[in-house]
Every structure is written in C-alpha cells, then in structure tokens.
C-alpha positions as CSV (number, residue, x, y, z in Angstrom):
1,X,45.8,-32.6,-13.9
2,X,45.9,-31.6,-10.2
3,X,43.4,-34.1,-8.1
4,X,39.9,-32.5,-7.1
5,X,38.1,-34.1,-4.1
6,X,34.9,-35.0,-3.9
7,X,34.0,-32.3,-1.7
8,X,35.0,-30.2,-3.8
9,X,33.5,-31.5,-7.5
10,X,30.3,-31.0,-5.3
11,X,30.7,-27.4,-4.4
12,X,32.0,-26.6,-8.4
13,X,29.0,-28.6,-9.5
14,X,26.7,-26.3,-7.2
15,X,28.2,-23.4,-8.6
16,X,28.1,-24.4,-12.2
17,X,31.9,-23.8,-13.0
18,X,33.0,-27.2,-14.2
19,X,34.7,-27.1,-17.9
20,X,35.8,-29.0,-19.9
21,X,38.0,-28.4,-23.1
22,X,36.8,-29.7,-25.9
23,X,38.6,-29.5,-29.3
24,X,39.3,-25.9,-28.3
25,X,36.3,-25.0,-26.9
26,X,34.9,-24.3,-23.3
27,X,32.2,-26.5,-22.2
28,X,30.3,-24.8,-18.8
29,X,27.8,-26.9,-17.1
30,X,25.0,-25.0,-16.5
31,X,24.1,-23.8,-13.2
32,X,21.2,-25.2,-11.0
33,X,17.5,-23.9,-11.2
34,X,17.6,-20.9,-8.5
35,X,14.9,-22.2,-5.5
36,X,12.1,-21.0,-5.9
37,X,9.3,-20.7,-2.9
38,X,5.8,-22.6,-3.7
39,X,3.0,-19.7,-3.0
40,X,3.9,-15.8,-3.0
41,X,1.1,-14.2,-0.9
42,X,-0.1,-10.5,-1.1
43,X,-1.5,-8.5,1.1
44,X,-3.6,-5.0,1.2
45,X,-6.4,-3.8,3.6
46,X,-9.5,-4.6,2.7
47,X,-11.5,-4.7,0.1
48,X,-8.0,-4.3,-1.5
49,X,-6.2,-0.9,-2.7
50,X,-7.0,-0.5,-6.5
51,X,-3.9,-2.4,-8.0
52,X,-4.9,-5.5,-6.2
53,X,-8.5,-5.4,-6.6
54,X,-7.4,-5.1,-10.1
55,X,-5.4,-8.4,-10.2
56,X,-8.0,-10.4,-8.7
57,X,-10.6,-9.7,-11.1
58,X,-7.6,-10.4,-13.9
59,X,-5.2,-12.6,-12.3
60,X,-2.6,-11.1,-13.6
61,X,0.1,-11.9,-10.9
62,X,-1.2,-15.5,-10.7
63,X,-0.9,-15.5,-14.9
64,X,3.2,-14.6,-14.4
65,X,3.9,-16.8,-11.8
66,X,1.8,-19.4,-12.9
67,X,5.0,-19.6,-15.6
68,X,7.3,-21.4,-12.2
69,X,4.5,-23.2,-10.9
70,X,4.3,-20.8,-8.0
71,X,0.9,-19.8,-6.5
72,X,-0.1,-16.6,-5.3
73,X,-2.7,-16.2,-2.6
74,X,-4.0,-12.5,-1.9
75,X,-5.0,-11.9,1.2
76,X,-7.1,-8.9,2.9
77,X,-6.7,-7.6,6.5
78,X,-8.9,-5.2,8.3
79,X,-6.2,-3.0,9.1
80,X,-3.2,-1.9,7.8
81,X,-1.1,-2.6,11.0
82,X,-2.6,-6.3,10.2
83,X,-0.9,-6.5,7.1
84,X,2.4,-4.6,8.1
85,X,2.7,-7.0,11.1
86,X,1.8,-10.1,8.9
87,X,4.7,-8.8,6.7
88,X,7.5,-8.3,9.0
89,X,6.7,-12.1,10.6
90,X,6.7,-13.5,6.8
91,X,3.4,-14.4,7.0
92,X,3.3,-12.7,3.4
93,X,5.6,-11.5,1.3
94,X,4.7,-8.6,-0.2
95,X,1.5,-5.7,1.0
96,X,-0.3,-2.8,-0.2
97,X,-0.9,-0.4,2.5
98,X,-1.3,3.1,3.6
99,X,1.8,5.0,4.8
100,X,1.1,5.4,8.1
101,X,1.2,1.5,9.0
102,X,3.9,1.4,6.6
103,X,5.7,4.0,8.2
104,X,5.2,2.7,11.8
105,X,6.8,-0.3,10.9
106,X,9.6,0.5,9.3
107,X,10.3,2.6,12.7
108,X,9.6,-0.1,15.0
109,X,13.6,-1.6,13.1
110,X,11.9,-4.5,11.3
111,X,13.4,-6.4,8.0
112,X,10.8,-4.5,5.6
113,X,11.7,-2.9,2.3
114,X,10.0,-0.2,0.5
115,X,9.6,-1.7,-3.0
116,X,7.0,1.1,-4.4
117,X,4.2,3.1,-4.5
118,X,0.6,1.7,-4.2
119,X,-1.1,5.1,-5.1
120,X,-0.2,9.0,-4.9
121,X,-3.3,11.1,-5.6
122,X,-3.5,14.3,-5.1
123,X,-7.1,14.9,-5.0
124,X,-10.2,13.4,-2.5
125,X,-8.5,12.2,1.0
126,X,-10.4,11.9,4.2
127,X,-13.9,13.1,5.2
128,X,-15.2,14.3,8.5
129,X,-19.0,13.8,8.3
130,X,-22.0,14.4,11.2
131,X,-25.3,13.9,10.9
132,X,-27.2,16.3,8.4
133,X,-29.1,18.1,11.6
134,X,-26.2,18.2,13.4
135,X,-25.3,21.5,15.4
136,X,-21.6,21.0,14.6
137,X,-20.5,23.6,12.0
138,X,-16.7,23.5,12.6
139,X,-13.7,21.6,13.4
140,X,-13.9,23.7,16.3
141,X,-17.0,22.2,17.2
142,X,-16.2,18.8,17.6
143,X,-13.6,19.7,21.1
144,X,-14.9,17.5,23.5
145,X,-17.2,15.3,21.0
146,X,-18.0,11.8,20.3
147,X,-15.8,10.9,17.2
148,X,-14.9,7.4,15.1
149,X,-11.7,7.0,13.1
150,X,-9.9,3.6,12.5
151,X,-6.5,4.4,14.7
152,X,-3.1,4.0,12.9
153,X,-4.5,4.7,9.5
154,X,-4.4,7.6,7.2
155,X,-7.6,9.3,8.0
156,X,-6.1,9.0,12.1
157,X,-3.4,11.4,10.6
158,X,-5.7,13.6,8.2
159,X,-7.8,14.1,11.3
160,X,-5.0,15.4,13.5
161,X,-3.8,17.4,10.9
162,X,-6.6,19.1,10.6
163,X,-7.5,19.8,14.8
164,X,-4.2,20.8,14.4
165,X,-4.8,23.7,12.0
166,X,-7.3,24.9,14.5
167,X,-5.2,24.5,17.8
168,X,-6.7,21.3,19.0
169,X,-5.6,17.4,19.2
170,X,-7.0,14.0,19.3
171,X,-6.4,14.5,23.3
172,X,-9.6,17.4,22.9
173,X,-12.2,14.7,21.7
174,X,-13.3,11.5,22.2
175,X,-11.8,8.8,19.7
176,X,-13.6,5.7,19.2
177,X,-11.6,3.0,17.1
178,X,-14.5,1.9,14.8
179,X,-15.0,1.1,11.3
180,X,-17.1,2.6,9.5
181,X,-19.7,-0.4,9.2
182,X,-20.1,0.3,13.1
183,X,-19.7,4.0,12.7
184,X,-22.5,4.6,10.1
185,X,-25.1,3.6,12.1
186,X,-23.6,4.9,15.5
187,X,-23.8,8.2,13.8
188,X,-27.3,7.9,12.4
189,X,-28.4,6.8,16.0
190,X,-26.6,9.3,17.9
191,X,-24.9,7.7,20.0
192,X,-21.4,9.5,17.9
193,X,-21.2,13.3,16.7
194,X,-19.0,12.9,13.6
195,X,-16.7,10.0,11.7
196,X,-13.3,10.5,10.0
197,X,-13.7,8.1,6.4
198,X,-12.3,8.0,3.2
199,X,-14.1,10.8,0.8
200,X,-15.6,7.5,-1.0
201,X,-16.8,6.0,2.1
202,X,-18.1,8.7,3.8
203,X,-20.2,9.4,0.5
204,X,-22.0,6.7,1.5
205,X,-24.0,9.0,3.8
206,X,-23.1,12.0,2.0
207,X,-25.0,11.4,-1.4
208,X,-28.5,9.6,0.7
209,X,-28.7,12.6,2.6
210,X,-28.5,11.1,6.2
211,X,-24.8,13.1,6.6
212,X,-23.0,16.4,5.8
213,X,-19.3,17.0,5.1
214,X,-18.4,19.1,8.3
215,X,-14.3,19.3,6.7
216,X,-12.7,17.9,3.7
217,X,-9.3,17.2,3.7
218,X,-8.7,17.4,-0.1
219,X,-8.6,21.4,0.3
220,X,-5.3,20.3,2.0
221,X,-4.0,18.9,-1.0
222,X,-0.2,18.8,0.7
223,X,-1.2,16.7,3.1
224,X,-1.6,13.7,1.1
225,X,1.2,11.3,1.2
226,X,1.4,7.8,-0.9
227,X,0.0,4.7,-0.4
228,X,2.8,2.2,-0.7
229,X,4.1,-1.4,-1.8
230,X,6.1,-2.9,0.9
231,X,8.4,-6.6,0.9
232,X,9.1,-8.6,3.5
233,X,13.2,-8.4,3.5
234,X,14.1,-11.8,3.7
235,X,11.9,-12.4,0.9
236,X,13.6,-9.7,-1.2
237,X,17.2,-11.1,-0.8
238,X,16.4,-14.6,-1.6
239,X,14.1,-13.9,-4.7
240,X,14.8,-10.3,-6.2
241,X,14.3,-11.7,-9.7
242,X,10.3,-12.6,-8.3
243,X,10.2,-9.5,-6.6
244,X,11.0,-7.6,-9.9
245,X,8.9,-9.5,-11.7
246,X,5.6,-8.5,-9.3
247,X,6.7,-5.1,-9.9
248,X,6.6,-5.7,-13.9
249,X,2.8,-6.4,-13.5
250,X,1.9,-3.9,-11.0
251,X,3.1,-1.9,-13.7
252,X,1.1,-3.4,-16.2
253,X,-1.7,-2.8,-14.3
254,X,-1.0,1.0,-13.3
255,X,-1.2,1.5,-17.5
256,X,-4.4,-0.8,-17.9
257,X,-6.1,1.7,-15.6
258,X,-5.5,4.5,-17.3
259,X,-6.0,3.0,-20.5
260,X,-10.0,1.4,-19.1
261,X,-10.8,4.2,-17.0
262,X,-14.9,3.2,-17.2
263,X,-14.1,-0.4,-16.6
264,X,-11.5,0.5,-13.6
265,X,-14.1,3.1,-12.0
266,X,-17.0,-0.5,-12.4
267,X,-14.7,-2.9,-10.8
268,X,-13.3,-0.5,-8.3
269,X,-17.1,0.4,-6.7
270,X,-18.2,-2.8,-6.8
271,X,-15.5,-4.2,-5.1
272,X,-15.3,-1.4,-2.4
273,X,-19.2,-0.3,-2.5
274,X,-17.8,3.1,-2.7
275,X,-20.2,6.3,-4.3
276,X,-19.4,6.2,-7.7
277,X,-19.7,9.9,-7.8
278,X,-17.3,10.0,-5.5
279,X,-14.9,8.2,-7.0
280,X,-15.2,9.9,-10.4
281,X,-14.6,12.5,-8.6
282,X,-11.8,11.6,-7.2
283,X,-10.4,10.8,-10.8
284,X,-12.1,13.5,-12.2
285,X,-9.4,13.2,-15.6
286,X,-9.4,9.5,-15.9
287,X,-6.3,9.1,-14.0
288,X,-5.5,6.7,-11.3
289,X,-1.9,7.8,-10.1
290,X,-1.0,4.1,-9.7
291,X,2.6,4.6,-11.1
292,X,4.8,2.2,-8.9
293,X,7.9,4.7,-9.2
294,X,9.7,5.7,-5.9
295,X,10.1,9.2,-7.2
296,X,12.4,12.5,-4.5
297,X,8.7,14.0,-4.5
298,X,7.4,10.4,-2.8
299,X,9.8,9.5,-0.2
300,X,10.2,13.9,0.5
301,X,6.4,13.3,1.4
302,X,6.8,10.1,3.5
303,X,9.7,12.3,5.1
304,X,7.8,14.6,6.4
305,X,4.2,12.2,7.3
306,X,6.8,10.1,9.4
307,X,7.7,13.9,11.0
308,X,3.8,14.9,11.4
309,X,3.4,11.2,13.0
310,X,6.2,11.2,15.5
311,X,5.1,15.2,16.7
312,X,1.5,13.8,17.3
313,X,2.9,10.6,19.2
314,X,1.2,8.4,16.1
315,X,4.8,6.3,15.7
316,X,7.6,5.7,17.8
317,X,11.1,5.1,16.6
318,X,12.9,6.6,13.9
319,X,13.5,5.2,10.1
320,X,17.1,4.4,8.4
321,X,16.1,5.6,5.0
322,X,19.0,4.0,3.1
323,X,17.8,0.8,5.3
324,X,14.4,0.4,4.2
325,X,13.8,2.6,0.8
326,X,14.9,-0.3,-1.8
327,X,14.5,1.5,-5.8
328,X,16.6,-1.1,-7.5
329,X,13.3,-3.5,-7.6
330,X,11.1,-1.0,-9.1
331,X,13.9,0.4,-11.4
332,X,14.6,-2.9,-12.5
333,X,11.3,-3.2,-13.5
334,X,10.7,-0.1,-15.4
335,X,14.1,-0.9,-17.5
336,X,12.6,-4.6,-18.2
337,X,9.1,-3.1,-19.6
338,X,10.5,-0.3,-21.7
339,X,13.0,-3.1,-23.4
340,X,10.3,-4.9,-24.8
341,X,8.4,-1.8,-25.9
C-alpha cells in the first residue's frame, strides 16, 4: 500500500473519502457536519410585508431552524433602502422588500440575489389623498403643490407614473420625504396639499372622513410590479441548503393564507393598523398572491420598473440579470414540498 502523509489523511478525512475494504465491502467515513452560522436574520420594512408578519405571530421559520440549533431574529427597518443596505453589508441575510429598493441595489453591482417573490397583486396599490375640502380635483392640480411620499419606495414610483400620464414630474411639485405618521397630520393641518400612501394606509383618512382619494393607482393595474425576497450572496453560497429551506416555509405560509383568509386579514390589520375594508378590498377573493415563484411574467415586470426608474432618474446603474435573478433556491423548494405531498 503506497504511504499517505499526514497532510494528506487530513485533507481525505475532511473530505470524507477514506475506505476501507472490508470482507468485500466498501467502508466510507462519513463526511463532516456542513458549518452551519448561529442566527439567520430576516428583514422587511416595517410593520413587516404579510409573509413575515405571518411568521412572527407563528414562528414558523424559528420552528425549522430551531431543528440545527440556529436562531432567527427578524428585524424591521423603516425603509426599504434600510433593509437593502443592511443586506448587501451582511448585516442580515435574507429581506422582504419592495422592488424599487430592491432594484436600486442590485444596480448599484452589490453581491445580492433575487431568491423570490414577497407579493404580486394585482389589485389596490398607491393612494394620492388631500384633505376632504381641498380645491385639488386632479393630478393636474397638484403642479406646484405641497406633497409627502417616502422617496425610493414604491408609491415614489406610482406617483411619477402617474404625473407622468399627465405630462408632469416630481421636478413640478414639492416632495417632502415623510411618513405617513408625519404626513397625516401635516395634511390635516395644512401645512401639505396631498400624500402618496399605500391604498390601506391612506384609508386611514379615507374611511374617517378627514381625506379624499384625489387618484388611485389600482385603475393602473399594469403598473404594479412584485414585492420581492432578496439574499445576501455570500450567504447563499455558503448555505444554499438553509436558503432553500427558508424558501420551503415561506411557501408554507403563502398556502396557510389562502387557506385562513379571515385569520390572515385579523393578524394582517392589527399588525399594520391598516382599514380593514381596505384590505378586504384589496383581497376581495380571499387571495393573497404570496406565491414565492420567480415566474417570465415577474422578472418581465421588474424589467421594465427598473426601465420606468432609470427614465425618471429613481436608480442609477444597470442590472446583470443572469447575475442577480437566482431560481434554483425557489425551484428547489417547490420540488422538495410537492415530494412529500
């Protein structure tokens, strides 16, 4: 038998290819436990897009990984640009966010994947709202005006989408980066003329009385693009398998929604302190559109919301598709669940 150094038993042992024959049998040592990190931490902007409001009230993903003795901490920013910048520094793993920060940093060339989809539905989208006794009638209206929107975010690009349709920009008015917990009571005071907010949000005024919708961006139902599950890279290449695995659950949960649409509608306003109305409105048929799958009609639609964004000077760069769109998690995934269907 030819002599094996030490060095070299080591590196075999690593790799889990010593054998040894035994009465005509092959004996393989078994390879080493793959690393594994000690927390996995997920973001989404705050309160949290459906899916991961979800999982905290269930703790679903802290149930799987619970399994490896890994933790997982969820984590909320204010912004999506918060969480897409905490992700492409590793200070999380994986986030739920709106395209548009999504998209801007995938541009800006930094090690992020595209894992999934948070959300893609159709219906609701962005409100713009003025006060009920407001002189503003039209989008027309609001050129030169007082108006808060939450910059870099989807409702930034609904708005300019629609003063677009009109033959105005964001340059025609005055934006004021505010959330809406600033901008609701700016508006009822006056000191604004209108606010760009989720259909849900904006409700909030809407259904009391205090506001009117001035334009509603669901009669533009084109112009809504998914919400979307991003990785940080490094992350991905060291632990697929985990990755995968997150992806199993968020597909557990997509299903649970559409199975509890009652309970899912509860936890959902209560967590967001959204107008229920609203939001049944929004899933008028029980359906949450939470289906993780990176489908042609997805990524067409984040295709041309990264065109929109670079035209209105909302991103700078360009995306490598085939760099940052990564189906094989996702796939994975769906092959895994419907095996053990």
């Amino acid at each position: 038998m030819p002599r094996i150094s030490f060095s070299a038993l080591r590196r075999l042992l690593l790799q889990g290819a010593i054998a040894a024959a035994v009465g005509g049998s092959v004996v393989v040592a078994p390879a080493f436990a793959q690393d594994k990190p000690e927390v996995i931490r997920i973001g989404s902007t705050a309160p949290g897009h459906l899916k991961f409001i979800l999982a905290q009230q269930h703790g679903w993903w802290e149930k799987e990984f619970a399994k490896d003795g890994i933790k997982v901490e969820l984590v909320t920013f204010n912004g999506g640009s918060e969480a897409t910048t905490a992700l492409a520094t590793g200070a999380i793993e994986v986030t739920y966010t709106g395209n548009n920060p999504a998209l801007r940093v995938a541009a800006s060339g930094a090690d992020v994947k595209l894992i999934g989809v948070s959300s893609y539905v159709k219906a609701g989208g962005s409100s713009i709202i003025v006060k009920t006794d407001s002189p503003l009638k039209t989008l027309q209206d609001l050129k030169g005006k007082k108006v808060a929107y939450l910059t870099g975010t989807v409702r930034h690009s609904n708005f300019s989408k629609a003063l677009n349709s009109v033959g105005l920009t964001t340059s025609d008015i005055e934006g004021l980066n505010l959330p809406f917990e600033a901008s609701g009571p700016a508006l009822l005071r006056d000191d604004i003329d209108a606010i760009v907010e989720t259909d849900s949000t904006a409700a909030k005024l809407v259904d009391t009385g205090e506001a009117r919708v001035l334009y509603d961006t669901s009669t533009r139902p084109e112009w809504n693009v998914p919400n979307v599950i991003s990785v940080n890279g490094a992350f991905a290449a060291k632990y697929p398998d985990l990755v995968k695995r997150l992806l199993k659950v968020d597909i557990e949960i997509s299903r649970w929604a559409d199975a509890h649409p009652d309970e899912t509608i509860k936890t959902f306003v209560e967590a967001t302190k959204s107008s229920e109305k609203s939001v049944r409105k929004t899933y008028s048929q029980g359906l949450f559109y939470q289906d993780p799958k990176l489908t042609d009609d997805a990524i067409a639609a984040l295709k041309g919301e990264e065109k929109f964004m670079a035209g209105a000077g909302l991103l700078k760069g360009s995306i490598d598709y085939s760099k940052w769109v990564d189906k094989s998690f996702v796939d994975g995934a769906y092959t895994e669940v419907a095996a053990v269907q």
